[in-house]
N, C-alpha and C positions, 0 to 999 in steps of 0.2 A: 440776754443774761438774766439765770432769775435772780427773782427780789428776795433776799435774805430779811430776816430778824431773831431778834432775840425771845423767847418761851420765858416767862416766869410765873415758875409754880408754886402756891402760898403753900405754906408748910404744913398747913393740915390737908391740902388733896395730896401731897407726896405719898403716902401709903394709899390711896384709891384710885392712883391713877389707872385711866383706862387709854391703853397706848395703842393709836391706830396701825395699821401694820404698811407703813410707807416707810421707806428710807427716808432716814434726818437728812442725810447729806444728799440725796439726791431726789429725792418726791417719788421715786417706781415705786409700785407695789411688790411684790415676792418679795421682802428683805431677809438678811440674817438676824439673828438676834444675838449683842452681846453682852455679857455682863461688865458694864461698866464701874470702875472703884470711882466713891465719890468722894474720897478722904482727903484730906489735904496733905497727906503723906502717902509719897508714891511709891511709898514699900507695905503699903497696906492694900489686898483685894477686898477688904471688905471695910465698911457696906458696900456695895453697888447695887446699880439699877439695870434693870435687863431692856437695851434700847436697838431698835434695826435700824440696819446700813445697810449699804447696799452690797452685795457680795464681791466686788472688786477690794470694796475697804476693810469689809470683815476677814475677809482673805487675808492683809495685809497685820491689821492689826489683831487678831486672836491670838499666836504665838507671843506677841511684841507683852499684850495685858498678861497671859503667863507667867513669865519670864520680869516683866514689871520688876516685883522687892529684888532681885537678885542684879539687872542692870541699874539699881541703886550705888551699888557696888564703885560703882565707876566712877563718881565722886571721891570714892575715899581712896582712891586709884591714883586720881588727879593730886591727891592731897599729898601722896604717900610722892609721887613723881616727883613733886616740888620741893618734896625735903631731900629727897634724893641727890636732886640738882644742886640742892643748897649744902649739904655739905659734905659730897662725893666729887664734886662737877658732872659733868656730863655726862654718865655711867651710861653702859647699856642697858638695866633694869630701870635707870631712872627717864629715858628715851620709849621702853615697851609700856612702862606705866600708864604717862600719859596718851600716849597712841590707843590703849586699853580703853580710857575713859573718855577721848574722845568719839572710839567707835560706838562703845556703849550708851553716849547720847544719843549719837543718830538713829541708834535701834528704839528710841521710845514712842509708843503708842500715840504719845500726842503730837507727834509729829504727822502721826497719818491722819488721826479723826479731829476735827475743827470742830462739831460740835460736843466737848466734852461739858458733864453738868459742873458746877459751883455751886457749894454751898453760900446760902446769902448771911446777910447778918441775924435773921428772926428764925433762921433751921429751912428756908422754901429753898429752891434751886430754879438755876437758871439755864438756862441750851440756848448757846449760843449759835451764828450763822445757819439758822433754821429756816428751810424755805418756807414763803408767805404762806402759800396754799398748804404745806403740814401743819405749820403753827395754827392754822384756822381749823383744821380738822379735830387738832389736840380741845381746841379751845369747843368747838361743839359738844365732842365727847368727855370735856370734863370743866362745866361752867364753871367761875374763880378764877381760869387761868387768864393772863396777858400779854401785851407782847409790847417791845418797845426796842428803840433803836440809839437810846442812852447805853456809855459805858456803866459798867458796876462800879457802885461806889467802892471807896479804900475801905480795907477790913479796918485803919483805926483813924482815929481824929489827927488835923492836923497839928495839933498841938503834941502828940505825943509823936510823929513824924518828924517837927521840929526837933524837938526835944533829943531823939536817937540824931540826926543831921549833925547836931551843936557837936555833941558825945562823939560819936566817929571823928568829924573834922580836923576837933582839936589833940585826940588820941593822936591820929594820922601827923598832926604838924609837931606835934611833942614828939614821934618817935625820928620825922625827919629834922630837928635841931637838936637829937641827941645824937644821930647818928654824923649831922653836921660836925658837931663837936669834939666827938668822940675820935674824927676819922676813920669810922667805920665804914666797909666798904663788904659787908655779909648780904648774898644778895637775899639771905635770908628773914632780913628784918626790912631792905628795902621792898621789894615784895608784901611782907607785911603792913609795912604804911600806905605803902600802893592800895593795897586789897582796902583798908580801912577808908583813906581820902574818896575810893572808889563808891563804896557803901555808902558813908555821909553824902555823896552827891545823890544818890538813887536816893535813898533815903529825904532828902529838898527839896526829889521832881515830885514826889508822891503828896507834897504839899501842895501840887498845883491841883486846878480841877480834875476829875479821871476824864481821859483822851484830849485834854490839851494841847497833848504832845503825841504825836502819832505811835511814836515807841513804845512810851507808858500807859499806849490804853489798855485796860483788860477788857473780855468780853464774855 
């Protein structure tokens, strides 16, 4: 099996990089080259960085990075399905919605390529599950760079993690002792509380160390 790690490039060699021509995900030589988005927003192609795979993956994922801003869509798909259900029932358009934005997740790019870059917190990036022998190669051809097998830190403090946790929680438990009260039975607003109590918890794990919990590590 080989040894993976993680690349971290300070944020002044990200414009000098000099990128050896091995597959990230698999260490061949002959790769493809693609332009990866590095934005934190998956309906944006740009910036990216031009990174080789191996051509089974770029096969896989070139169409998928295309295609990218527009299988964004699919969220608001999901969104659009739920209100549907909420106060149509069951509808056929509210049935193809989500079936839509279901498919349209499966179609994303990061589902095929494992080492996508991260912006860090000081503007450097990170590649993750980078085989040993390319990270070592990167690291020749562009001294500064390093490598480590720590998750990335949380983009914010835990206090303002708290902070949003507290905020959801209690949203979530006000909206179910209103709906308690009320006798309301809209599965539109339970749902809502749902979504909310759901976020305040994700929002508590991010409290803990990053990879604590196997679910919530990033990489």
């Amino acid at each position: 099996m080989t040894d993976r790690t993680t690349l971290v490039i300070p944020a002044d060699r990200v414009a000098t990089l000099e990128i050896p021509a091995l597959a990230l995900d698999t260490g061949t030589p002959g790769p493809e080259w693609l332009d990866i988005p590095v934005s934190i927003w998956v309906f944006r192609r740009k910036p990216s960085m031009r990174l080789p795979f191996s051509p089974q993956v770029a096969a896989k994922a070139r169409w998928r990075i295309r295609f990218a801003p527009y299988l964004t869509g699919g969220g608001l798909a999901s969104m659009l399905g739920y209100v549907a259900l909420a106060f149509g029932g069951w509808t056929h358009w509210g049935f193809l919605l989500i079936a839509a934005a279901f498919g349209t997740s499966m179609l994303s790019y990061q589902r095929v390529i494992r080492q996508l870059p991260a912006r860090t917190h000081d503007g450097g990036l990170r590649l993750p599950e980078v085989p040993a022998e390319v990270a070592r190669s990167w690291q020749d051809a562009n001294p500064g760079l390093t490598e480590t097998t720590e998750p990335a830190p949380h983009r914010y403090s835990r206090r303002v993690y708290g902070l949003a946790a507290l905020g959801l929680v209690l949203a979530g438990i006000l909206l179910v002792v209103i709906i308690a009260n009320d006798g309301i039975a809209d599965f539109y607003l339970v749902f809502v509380a749902a979504a909310l109590l759901a976020a305040g918890l994700m929002a508590a794990l991010k409290m803990l160390p990053p990879g604590y919990l196997r679910f919530d590590r990033r990489t």
